[in-house]
C-alpha positions in Angstrom: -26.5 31.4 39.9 -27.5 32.0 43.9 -26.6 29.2 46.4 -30.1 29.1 47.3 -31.4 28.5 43.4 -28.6 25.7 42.9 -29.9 24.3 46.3 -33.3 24.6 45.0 -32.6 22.8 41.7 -31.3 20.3 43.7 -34.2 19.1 45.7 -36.9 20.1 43.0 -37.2 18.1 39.3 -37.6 20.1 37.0 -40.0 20.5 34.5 -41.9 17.5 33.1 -40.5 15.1 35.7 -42.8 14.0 39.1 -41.6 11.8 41.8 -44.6 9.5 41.5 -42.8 5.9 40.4 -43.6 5.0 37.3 -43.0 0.8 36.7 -44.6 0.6 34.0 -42.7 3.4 32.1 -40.8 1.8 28.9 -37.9 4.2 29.4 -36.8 3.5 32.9 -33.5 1.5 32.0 -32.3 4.8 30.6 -32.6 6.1 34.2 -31.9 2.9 36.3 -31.5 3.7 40.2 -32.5 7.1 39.9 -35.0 8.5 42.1 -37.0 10.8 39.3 -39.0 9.4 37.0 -39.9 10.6 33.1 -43.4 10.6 32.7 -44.7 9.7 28.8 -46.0 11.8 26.5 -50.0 11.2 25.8 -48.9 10.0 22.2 -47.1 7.2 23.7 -49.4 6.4 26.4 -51.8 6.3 23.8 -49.8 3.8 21.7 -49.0 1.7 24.7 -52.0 1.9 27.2 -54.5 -1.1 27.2 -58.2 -0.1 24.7 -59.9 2.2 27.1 -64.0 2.6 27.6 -63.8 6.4 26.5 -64.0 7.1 22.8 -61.6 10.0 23.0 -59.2 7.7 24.7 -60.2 4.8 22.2 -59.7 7.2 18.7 -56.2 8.4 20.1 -57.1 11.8 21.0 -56.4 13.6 24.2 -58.9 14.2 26.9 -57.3 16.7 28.8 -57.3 15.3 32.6 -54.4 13.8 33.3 -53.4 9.7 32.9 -53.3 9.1 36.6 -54.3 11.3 39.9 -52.5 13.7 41.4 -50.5 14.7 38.1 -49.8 18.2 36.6 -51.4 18.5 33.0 -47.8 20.0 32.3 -46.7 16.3 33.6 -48.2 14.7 31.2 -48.3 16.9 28.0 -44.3 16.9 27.9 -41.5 14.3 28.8 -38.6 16.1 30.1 -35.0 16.3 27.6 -32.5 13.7 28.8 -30.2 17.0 28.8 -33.0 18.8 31.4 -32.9 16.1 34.4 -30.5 16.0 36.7 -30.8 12.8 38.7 -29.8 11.6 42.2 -27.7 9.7 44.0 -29.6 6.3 45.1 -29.3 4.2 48.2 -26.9 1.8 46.9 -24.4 4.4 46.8 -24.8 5.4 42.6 -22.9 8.1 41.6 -25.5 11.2 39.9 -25.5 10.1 36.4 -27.4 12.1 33.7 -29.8 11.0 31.4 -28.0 11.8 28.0 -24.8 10.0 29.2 -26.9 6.9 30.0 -28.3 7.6 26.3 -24.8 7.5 25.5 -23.4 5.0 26.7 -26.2 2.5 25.8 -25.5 3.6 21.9 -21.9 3.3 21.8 -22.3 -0.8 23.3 -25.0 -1.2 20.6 -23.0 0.2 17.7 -20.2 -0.6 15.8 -16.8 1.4 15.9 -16.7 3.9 12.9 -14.2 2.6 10.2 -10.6 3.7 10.1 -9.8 6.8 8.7 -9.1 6.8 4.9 -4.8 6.7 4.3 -3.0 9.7 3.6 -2.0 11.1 -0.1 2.0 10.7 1.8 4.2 7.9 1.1 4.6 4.8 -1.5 2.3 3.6 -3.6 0.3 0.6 -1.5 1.3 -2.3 -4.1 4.6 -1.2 -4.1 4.9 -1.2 -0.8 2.9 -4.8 -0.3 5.7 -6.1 -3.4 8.8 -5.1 -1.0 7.2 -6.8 2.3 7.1 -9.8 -0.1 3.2 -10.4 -0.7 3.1 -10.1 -4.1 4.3 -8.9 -7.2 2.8 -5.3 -7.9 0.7 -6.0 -10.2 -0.7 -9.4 -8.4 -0.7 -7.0 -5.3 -2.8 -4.9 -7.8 -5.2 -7.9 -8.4 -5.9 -7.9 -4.3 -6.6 -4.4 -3.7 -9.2 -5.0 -6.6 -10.8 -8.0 -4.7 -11.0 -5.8 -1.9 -8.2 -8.5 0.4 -6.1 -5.2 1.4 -6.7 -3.0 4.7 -4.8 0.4 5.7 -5.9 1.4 9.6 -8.8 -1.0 9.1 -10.5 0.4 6.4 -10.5 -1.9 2.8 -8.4 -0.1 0.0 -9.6 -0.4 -3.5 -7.8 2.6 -5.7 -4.7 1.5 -7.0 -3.0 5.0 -6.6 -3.2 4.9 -2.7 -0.5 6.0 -1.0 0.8 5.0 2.9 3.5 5.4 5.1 4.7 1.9 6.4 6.3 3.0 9.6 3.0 4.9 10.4 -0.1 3.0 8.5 -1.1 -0.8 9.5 -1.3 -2.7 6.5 -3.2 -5.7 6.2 -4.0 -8.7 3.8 -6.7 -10.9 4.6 -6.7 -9.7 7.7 -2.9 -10.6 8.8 -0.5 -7.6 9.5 2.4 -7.5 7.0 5.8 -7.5 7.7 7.7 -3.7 8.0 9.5 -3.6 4.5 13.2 -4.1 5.0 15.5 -2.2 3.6 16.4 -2.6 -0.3 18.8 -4.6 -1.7 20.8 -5.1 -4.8 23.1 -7.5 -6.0 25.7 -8.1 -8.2 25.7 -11.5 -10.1 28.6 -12.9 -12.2 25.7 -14.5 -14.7 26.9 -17.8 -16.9 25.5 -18.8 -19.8 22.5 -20.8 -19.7 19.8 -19.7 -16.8 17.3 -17.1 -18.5 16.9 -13.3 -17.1 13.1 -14.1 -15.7 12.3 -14.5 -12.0 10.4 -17.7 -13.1 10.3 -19.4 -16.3 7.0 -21.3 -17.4 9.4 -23.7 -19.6 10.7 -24.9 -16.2 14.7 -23.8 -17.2 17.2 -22.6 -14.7 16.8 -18.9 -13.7 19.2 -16.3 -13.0 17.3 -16.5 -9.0 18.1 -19.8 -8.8 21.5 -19.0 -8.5 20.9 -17.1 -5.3 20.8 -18.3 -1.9 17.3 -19.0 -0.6 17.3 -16.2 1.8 18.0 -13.4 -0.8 15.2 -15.0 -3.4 12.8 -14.9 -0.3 13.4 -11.0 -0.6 11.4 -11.2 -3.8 14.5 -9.6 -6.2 14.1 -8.9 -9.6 16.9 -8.3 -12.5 17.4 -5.1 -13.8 17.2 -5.2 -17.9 18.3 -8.6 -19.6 20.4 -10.4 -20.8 20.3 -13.3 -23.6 20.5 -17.2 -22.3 23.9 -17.3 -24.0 24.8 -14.1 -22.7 27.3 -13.6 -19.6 28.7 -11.1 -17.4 27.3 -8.0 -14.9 23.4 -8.5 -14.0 22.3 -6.5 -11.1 19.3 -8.0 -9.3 17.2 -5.4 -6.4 14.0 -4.4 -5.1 14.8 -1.2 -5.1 11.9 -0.2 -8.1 13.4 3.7 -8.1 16.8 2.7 -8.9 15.8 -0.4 -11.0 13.4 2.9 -13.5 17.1 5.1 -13.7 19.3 2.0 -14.5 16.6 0.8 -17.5 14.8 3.7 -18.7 15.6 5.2 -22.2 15.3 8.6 -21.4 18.5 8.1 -19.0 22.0 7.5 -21.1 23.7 5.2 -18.6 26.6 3.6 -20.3 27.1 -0.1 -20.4 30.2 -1.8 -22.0 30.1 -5.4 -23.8 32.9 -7.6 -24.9 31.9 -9.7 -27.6 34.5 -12.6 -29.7 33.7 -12.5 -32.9 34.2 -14.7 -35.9 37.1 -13.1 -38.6 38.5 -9.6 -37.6 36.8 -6.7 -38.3 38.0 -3.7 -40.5 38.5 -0.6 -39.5 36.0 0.6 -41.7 33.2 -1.7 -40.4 33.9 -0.7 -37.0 33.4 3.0 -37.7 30.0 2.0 -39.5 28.8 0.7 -36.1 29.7 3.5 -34.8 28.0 5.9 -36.4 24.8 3.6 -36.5 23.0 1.4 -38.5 19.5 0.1 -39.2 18.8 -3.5 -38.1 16.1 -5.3 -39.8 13.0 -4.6 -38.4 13.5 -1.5 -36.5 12.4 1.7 -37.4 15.2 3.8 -36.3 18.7 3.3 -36.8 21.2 2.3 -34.0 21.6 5.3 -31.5 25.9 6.2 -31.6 28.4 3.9 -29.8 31.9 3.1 -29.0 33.6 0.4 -30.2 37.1 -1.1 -30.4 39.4 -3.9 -30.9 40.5 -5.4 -28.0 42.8 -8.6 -29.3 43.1 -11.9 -31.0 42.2 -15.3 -30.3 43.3 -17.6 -33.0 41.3 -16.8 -36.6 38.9 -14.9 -34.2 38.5 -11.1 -32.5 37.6 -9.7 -29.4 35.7 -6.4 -29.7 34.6 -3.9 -27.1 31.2 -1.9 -27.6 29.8 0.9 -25.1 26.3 1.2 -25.7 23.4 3.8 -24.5 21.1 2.0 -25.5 19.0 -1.8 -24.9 17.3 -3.4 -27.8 16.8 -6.9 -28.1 20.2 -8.8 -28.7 21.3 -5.2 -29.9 25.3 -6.4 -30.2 24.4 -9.6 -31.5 22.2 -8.3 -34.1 24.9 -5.6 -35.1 28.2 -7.6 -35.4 26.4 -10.0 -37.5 25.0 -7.1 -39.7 28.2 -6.4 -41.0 29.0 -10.0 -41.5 30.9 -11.1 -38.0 28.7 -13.8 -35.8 28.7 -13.7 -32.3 30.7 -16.8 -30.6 30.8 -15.3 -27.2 29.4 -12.5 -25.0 29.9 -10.5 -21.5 28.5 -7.6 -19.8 31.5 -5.8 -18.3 30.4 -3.0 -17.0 27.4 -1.0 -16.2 27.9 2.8 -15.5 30.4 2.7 -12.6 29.9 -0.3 -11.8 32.3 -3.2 -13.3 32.9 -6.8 -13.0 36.1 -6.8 -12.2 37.7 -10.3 -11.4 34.1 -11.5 -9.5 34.2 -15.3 -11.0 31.2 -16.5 -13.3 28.3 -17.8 -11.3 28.9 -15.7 -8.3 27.3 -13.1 -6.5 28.3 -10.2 -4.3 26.1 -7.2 -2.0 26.4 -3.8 -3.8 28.2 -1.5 -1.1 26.8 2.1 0.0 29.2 3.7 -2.1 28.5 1.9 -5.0 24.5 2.8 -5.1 25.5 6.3 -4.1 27.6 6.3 -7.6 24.8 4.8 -9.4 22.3 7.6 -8.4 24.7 9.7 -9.1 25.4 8.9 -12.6 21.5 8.1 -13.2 20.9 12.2 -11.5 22.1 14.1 -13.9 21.4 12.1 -16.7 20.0 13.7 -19.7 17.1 12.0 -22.2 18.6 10.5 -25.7 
């Protein structure tokens, strides 16, 4: 473009915009301080004009002459683009503003922000995620995604198979930021006999959390497998849900070792049934193959050591006293590497790093049974 047409457009409006003022033009805040004026089209004069003497005027339709003297029919056929007028600095000083960012502007401050984006496919799984900041359990956490109480970047979250990252995602419950998930835990408790394997009881007995200090049952942990109320021994308690699957899922033959006094001595004969397996009343399959041996006397009774692959419901119980020897005592001593060693009953201790490491390890390479 010439520096004498850009110095033309300068001084001239162009088309469809007259420098006659215009007060009682409905758009004029869109153009506030500027020095040309957008005429309206004969449609909306029409529409906003007071009743008029002429019948053409009166039934709507144009008359051809223009609304007021002096004005091009060009004027008043066509109201200029917001994108076609350029507008002028005014005599307070106003910066040259056009029309269509005016337009702009004056939408945004009328609408509403867009909603968040929708969360990524990467990450956890949202209500596992909202169980290790401590909200809920997964599956109450479940019950307020439902209910539509759970935001990620501001937008509500309603499928349960959502996924987020939360170092990079803002998760929200009622409208209140949740803690960043600390990292997991797992513990090692000496149980005694008595408090039930259940994070709460609805009987009101003593659970294995109650045990715990207050601080580590504020970190919402949960036991890994069971064990009976008369039961003792090795009970790990995390909220770590991936290692919590490997240590309790049958397809993964992680070994764990029981020493059970019995009533009588058993032979040697009844020692290689168990063994090999048997069926137990009610089951539909017989006993998967164990170790088991003598371990010593106390008095008229035996102690006897079982390594098991397996974790039915009172399994050892249930065996011993199928080949006629009752259970009179019982202690988990060991659960795949890890082993009770001389940690007395009722007390806890923090699984190290190496001891996790050696429990993924021996979960890894695990193969189905």
């Amino acid at each position: 473009m010439s520096l004498r047409r850009a110095a033309l457009n300068r001084s001239h409006p162009p088309r469809g915009v007259s420098r006659r003022e215009r007060p009682d033009w409905r758009g004029e805040d869109a153009l506030a301080g500027a020095s040309w004026r957008i005429l309206p089209t004969m449609d909306q004069r029409n529409r906003t004009s007071p009743p008029s003497d002429r019948p053409n005027e009166r039934a709507g339709r144009p008359t051809g002459k223009p609304a007021t003297g002096g004005t091009r029919r060009s004027d008043s056929v066509r109201a200029a683009h917001p994108r076609d007028v350029a507008t002028t600095a005014t005599r307070t000083g106003r910066q040259p503003l056009s029309a269509l960012e005016d337009t702009e502007r004056n939408r945004r401050s009328d609408t509403t922000e867009p909603p968040a984006a929708a969360p990524h496919s990467q990450g956890d799984r949202l209500q596992k995620v909202l169980a290790h900041a401590g909200i809920a359990s997964r599956r109450h956490a479940e019950s307020l995604m439902r209910l539509g109480r759970v935001t990620v970047n501001g937008a509500v979250v309603r499928e349960l198979g959502t996924r987020v990252d939360p170092l990079r995602d803002l998760v929200c419950v009622d409208g209140r930021a949740i803690r960043q998930a600390q990292p997991s835990l797992t513990v090692l408790l000496n149980k005694p006999a008595g408090p039930v394997t259940t994070v709460a009881d609805p009987q009101g007995r003593q659970t294995v959390l109650d045990l715990l200090p207050l601080a580590l049952r504020e970190r919402r942990l949960y036991p890994i497998g069971r064990l009976d109320r008369d039961t003792e021994g090795l009970l790990l308690l995390t909220d770590d849900g991936d290692l919590a699957l490997r240590l309790t899922h049958p397809r993964y033959a992680l070994p764990k070792v029981y020493e059970a006094l019995v009533k009588g001595e058993p032979a040697p004969a009844t020692l290689c049934l168990l063994e090999n397996g048997i069926q137990l009343p009610g089951d539909q399959r017989p006993t998967a193959p164990a170790r088991i041996w003598q371990i010593g006397r106390q008095g008229e009774h035996s102690w006897i050591g079982l390594e098991l692959h397996e974790g039915r419901n009172r399994q050892v119980r249930r065996m011993l006293e199928s080949v006629g020897h009752r259970v009179l005592q019982l202690r988990r001593a060991r659960v795949g590497p890890l082993e009770l060693g001389s940690l007395p009953v009722g007390a806890w201790r923090v699984l190290t790093d190496q001891e996790l490491r050696a429990l993924r390890l021996a979960t890894s390479g695990a193969t189905p049974v």
